[in-house]
C-alpha positions as CSV (number, residue, x, y, z in Angstrom):
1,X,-17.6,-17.0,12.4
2,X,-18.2,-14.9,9.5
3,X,-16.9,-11.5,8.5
4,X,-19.1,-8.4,9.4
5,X,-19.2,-5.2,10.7
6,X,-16.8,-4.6,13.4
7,X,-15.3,-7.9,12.8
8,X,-11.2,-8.2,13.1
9,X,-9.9,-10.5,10.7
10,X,-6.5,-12.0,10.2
11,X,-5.6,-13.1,6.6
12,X,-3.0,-13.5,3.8
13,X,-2.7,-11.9,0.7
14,X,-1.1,-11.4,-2.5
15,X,-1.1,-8.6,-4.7
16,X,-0.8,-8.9,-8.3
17,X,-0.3,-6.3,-11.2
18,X,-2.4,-6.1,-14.7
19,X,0.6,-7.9,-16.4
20,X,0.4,-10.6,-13.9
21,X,3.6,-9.8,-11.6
22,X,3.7,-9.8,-8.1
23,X,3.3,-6.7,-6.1
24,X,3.7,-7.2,-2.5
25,X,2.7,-10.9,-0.8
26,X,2.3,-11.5,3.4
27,X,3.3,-14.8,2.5
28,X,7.2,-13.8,1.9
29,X,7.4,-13.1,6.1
30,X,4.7,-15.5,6.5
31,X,2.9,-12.4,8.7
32,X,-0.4,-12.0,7.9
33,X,-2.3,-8.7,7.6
34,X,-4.9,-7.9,10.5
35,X,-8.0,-5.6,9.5
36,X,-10.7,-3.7,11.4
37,X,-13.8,-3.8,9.2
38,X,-14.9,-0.2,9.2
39,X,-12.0,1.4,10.3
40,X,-11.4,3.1,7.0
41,X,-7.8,1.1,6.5
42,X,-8.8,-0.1,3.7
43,X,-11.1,1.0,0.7
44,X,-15.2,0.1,1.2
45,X,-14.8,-2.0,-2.2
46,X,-12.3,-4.0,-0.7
47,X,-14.3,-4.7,2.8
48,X,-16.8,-5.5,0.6
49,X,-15.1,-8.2,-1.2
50,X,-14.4,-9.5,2.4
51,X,-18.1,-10.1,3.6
52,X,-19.3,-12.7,4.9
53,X,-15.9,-14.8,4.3
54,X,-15.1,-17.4,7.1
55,X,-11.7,-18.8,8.1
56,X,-10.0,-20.9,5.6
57,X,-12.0,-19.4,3.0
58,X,-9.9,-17.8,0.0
59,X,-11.2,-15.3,-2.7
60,X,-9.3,-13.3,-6.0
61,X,-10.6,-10.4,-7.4
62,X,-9.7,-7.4,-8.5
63,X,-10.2,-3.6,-7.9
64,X,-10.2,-0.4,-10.0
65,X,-7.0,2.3,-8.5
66,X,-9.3,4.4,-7.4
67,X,-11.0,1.3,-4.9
68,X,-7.4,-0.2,-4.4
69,X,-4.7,2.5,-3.7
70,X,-6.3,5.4,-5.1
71,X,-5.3,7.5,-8.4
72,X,-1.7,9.8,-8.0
73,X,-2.2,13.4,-6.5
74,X,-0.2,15.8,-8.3
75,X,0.2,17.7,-5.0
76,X,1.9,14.4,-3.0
77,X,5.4,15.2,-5.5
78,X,7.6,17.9,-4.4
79,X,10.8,19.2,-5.7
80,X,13.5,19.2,-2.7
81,X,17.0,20.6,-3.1
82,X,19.5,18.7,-3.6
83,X,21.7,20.0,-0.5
84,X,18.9,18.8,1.9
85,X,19.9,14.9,1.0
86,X,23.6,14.0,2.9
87,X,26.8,12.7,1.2
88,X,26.6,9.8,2.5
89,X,23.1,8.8,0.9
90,X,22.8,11.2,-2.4
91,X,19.8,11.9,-4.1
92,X,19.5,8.7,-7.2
93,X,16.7,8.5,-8.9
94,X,14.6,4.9,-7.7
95,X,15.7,5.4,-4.2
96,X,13.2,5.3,-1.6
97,X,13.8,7.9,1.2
98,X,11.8,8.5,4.5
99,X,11.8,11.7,5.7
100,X,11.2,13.1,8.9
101,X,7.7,14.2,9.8
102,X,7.1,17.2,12.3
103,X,5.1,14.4,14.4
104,X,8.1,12.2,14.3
105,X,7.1,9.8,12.1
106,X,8.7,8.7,9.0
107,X,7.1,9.3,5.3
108,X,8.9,7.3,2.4
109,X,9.3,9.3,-0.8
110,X,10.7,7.5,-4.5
111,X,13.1,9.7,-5.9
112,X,11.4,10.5,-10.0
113,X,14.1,12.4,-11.2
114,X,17.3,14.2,-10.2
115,X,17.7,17.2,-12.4
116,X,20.9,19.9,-10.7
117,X,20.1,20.7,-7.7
118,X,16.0,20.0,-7.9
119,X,15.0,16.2,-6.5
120,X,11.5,15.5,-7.5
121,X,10.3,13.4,-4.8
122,X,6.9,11.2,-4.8
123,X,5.0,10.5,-1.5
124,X,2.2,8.7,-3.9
125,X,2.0,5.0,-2.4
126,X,3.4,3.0,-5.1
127,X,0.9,1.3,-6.4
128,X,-1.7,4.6,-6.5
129,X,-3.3,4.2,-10.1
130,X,-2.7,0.6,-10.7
131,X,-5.6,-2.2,-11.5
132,X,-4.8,-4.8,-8.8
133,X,-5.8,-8.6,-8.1
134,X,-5.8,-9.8,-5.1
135,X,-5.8,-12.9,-3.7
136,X,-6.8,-13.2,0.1
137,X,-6.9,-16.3,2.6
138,X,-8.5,-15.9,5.6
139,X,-7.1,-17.0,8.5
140,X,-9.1,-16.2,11.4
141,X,-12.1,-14.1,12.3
142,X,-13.0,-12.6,15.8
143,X,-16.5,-11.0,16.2
């Protein structure tokens, strides 16, 4: 079976940076990823890229930010006081923080800078604006 429309497909992949370092890899857990095609999980230029694959077939290329993760939004970083993070688990810049969403769900933040009591956090996904290569395997295909 071949990738299409509609299809679900099961695959590995790896995610590499412009300098050539490793991003993030379904390979570590040896988990793959599972995709709706047209579900809008993932960018169009990416699904593209996909077509017409079949399982066992592997492909690398690489997308522009704005087909991979998108480009930064200015208005995903907020400035959070300082009180509103516990003693336990203080504000340090690098940290990674979820914070509770009225839904109950859990958004993870990176902590940019720490300056008195202002914590600029960043909801951006990590790797918005970044050229990426990827490498994908697929692993199965179900029509």
């Amino acid at each position: 079976m071949i990738i299409g429309p509609g299809s679900t497909v099961i695959f590995h992949f790896d995610i590499k940076l412009s300098d050539g370092s490793a991003a993030e890899s379904t390979r570590v857990h040896n988990k793959p990823a599972k995709l709706q095609m047209g579900d809008g999980s993932l960018s169009p230029a990416f699904e593209a890229q996909l077509g017409g694959m079949a399982a066992g077939d592997k492909r690398t290329f690489t997308l522009a930010p704005e087909d991979a993760y998108g480009m930064p939004n200015p208005d995903n970083i907020y400035y959070v006081d300082r009180s509103k993070f516990s003693s336990d688990a203080p504000a340090k810049v690098g940290m990674i923080v979820g914070f509770a969403m009225p839904d109950g769900s859990e958004l993870p933040g990176l902590i940019r800078e720490v300056v008195g009591e202002s914590v600029t956090v960043d909801f951006n996904h990590p790797l918005a604006g970044q050229t990426l290569t990827f490498n994908v395997e697929i692993v199965q295909v179900i029509n």
